[in-house]
N, C-alpha and C positions, 0 to 999 in steps of 0.2 A: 876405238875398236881396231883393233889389230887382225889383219888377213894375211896366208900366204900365198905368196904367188905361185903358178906351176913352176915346178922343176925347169930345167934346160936341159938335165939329161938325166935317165933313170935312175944314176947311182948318186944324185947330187941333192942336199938340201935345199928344202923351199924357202924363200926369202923372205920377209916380213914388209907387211904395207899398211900404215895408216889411214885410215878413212879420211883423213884432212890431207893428204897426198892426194889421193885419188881426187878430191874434189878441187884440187888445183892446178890439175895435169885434164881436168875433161875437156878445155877446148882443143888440148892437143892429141888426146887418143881418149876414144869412146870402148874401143873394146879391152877386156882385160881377162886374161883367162887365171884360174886362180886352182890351187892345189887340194887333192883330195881327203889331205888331212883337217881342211876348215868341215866345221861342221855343215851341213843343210841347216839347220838353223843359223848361223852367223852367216850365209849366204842369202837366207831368205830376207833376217835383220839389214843387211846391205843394199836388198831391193826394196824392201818398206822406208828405208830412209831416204834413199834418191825420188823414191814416188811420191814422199811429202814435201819432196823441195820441187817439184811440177817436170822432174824427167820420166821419159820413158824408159822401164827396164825389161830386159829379156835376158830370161838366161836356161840353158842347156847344160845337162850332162853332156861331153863327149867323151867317146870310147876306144883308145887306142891301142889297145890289145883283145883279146878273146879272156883275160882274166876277167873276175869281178870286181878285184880291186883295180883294173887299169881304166882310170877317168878321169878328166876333171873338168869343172864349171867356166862354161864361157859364159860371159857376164855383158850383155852390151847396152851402153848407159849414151840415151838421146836427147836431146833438146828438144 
């Protein structure tokens, strides 16, 4: 499964992230904020898979403008 990560700056492309990345990089960062072009479904897919391998998942819209499009999901993935 393929995700994108947030931006770094508003006018710039989101970058692409493999789920076997993410699962090899968690003892070294738990949090990962991800862009609002992934769907809520492949966000939600992301938390049903960490929760069958016995982590803790949370995750949040956050809102950094007054638009409706200005958000994106922070994802934080615990032991």
């Amino acid at each position: 499964m393929k995700l994108k990560l947030a931006r770094t700056t508003l006018k710039s492309k989101p970058k692409t992230i493999e789920l076997t990345k993410i699962e090899e990089h968690l003892d070294q960062q738990s949090i990962y904020y991800f862009d609002k072009e992934n769907s809520h479904k492949d966000i939600i897919a992301l938390m049903e898979h960490f929760d069958e391998q016995g982590y803790n998942v949370y995750m949040r819209e956050i809102k950094y403008g007054l638009g409706e499009g200005e958000y994106l999901y922070e994802v934080h993935i615990v032991q």
